[in-house]
N, C-alpha and C positions, 0 to 999 in steps of 0.2 A: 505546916505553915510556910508561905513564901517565904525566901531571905531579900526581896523585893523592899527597897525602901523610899519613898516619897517626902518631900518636902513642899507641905500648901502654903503659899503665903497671904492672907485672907480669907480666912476660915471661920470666921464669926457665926457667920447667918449664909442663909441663900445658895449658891451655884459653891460657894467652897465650904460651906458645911457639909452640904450634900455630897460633895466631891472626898471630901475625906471618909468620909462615912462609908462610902462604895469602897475606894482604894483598901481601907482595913475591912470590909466584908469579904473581899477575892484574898485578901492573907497577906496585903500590903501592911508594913511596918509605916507607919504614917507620924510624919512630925508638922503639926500645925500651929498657924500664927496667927494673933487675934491682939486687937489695941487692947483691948478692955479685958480682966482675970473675971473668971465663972466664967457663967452664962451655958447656954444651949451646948456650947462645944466643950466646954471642961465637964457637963455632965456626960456628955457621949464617950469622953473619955475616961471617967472613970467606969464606966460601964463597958469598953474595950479592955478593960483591966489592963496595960501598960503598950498595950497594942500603937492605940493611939497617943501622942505627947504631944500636950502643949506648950507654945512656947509665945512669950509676950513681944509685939514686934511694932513700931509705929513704922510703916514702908517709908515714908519719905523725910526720916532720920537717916544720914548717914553714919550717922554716931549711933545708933541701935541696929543697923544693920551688918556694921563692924563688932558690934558686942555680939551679936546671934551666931556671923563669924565665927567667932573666938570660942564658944560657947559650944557651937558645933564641929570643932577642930578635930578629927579623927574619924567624921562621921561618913559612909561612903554610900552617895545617892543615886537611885537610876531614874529619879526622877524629881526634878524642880519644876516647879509648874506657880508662875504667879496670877493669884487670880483679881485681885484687889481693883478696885476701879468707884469712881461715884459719878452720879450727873447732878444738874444745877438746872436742870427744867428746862423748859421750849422756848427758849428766846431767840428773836432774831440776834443774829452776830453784832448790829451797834447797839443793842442794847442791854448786850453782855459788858459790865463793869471791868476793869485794868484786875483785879483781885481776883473776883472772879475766874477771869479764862486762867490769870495763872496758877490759882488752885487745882484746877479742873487737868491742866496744860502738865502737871508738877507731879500730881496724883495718879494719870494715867498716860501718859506716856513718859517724860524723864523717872518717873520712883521705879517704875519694872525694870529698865532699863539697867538705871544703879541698881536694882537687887540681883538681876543677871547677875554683872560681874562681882560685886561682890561674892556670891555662891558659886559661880559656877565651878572652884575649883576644887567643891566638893562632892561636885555629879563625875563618877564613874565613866572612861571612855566608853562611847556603845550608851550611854546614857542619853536621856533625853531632859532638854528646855524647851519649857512651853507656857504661853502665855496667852490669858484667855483675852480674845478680841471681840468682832461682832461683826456682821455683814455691814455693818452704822460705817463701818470702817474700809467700804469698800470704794473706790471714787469712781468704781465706774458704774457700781449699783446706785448713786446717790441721784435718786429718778423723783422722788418723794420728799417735799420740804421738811421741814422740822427737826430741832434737835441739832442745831447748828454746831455747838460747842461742843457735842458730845461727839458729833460723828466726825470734828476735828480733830481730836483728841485721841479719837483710835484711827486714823490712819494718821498721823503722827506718830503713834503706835507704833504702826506697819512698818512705815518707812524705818524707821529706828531700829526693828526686829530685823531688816533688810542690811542696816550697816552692821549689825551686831552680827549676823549671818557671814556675812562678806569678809567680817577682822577676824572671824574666829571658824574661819571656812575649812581649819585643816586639825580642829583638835578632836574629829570623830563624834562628835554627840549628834544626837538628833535636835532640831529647832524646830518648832512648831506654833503657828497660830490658829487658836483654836475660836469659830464660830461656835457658839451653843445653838442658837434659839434663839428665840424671845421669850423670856422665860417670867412666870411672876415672883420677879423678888420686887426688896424693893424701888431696885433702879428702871425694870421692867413694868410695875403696875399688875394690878387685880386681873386686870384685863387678858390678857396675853397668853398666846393659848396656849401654850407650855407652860408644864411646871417641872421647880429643879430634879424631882424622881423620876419624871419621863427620861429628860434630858441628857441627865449626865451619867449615869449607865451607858448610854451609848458614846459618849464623851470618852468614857474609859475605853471604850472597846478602841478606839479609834488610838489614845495613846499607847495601850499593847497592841493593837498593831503596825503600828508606825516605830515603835523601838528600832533600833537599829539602822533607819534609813536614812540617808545621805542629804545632807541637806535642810534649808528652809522650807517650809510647806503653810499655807493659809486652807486652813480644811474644816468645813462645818462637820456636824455631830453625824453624819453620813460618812466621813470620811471622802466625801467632795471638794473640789480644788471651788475656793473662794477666788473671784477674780479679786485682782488688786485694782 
């Protein structure tokens, strides 16, 4: 067995259930986080037999992300990877509500952000952070209307993964943002021609190989440069 350890943070359902699930099948030690106790991911884990750990996390606590902290104090990661993210449907931008965009604004780009540093100083030099994005988040692919909020939100993201990159340019980890897909969960829809077991296999492959490399990187599940 790997001495390989990972830390998912949104692991409930969809692209990080699937995502932990993969990491503890290659003989990753996996620690994952999920708002709500049971469900789909505490049964995967008892059926890793201690492989996989759950651990209770609401992302955009900073009062629960300092007790996960505290909690994980001696623990040493080669990889934090946050995947957590929601959307709020296809509205034009005015008539997206003040509540709203800052939900939306709070959950996915400032809560990753705080969970970076919070964690990072339990990722391993040589270690990797990464944090799952989406092409939605690209402004120069933004060719196609819809989905105003959301695709503000992940390059808000970007940009954020960009200063986080920049202040912490010299403590050797790998940074990475990661494109899946369009996947069906259920931020992606029925529709969509991916699903999370195609996907994120190749997701994996892409963060063992990218361990060790220098730098920020935006890279779909090919391991291709995402423009920004």
């Amino acid at each position: 067995m790997s001495n390989r350890q990972a830390l998912i943070i949104g692991a409930s359902r969809g692209l990080g259930l699937v995502l932990a699930n993969e990491l503890a099948r290659r003989g990753w030690r996996v620690i994952a986080t999920t708002r709500r106790s049971g469900g789909e991911l505490q049964a995967n884990a008892d059926a890793w037999d201690g492989q996989l750990k759950v651990e209770s996390l609401e992302m955009t606590s900073p009062e629960q992300l300092a007790a996960l902290r505290e909690r994980l104090a001696g623990c040493r990661l080669d990889l934090l990877f946050v995947n957590a993210a929601i959307d709020r449907g296809n509205l034009p931008i005015d008539e997206v509500s003040t509540d709203m965009f800052t939900e939306v604004m709070i959950t996915n780009a400032l809560s990753p952000l705080r969970a970076l540093e919070a964690l990072r100083g339990l990722v391993a030099p040589g270690g990797t952070v990464a944090v799952m994005s989406s092409e939605q988040g690209s402004i120069s692919r933004n060719t196609e209307d819809g989905f105003e909020l959301y695709k503000a939100s992940k390059a808000a993201l970007n940009q954020l993964m960009r200063s986080y990159a920049t202040r912490h340019a010299d403590d050797g980890q790998t940074k990475l943002l990661i494109d899946p897909g369009h996947n069906q969960t259920r931020l992606g829809g029925p529709d969509a021609p991916l699903t999370a077991q195609e996907s994120i296999p190749a997701v994996v492959d892409v963060l063992e190989a990218q361990a060790g490399a220098p730098g920020l990187q935006f890279l779909d599940r090919h391991g291709e440069i995402v423009p920004w």
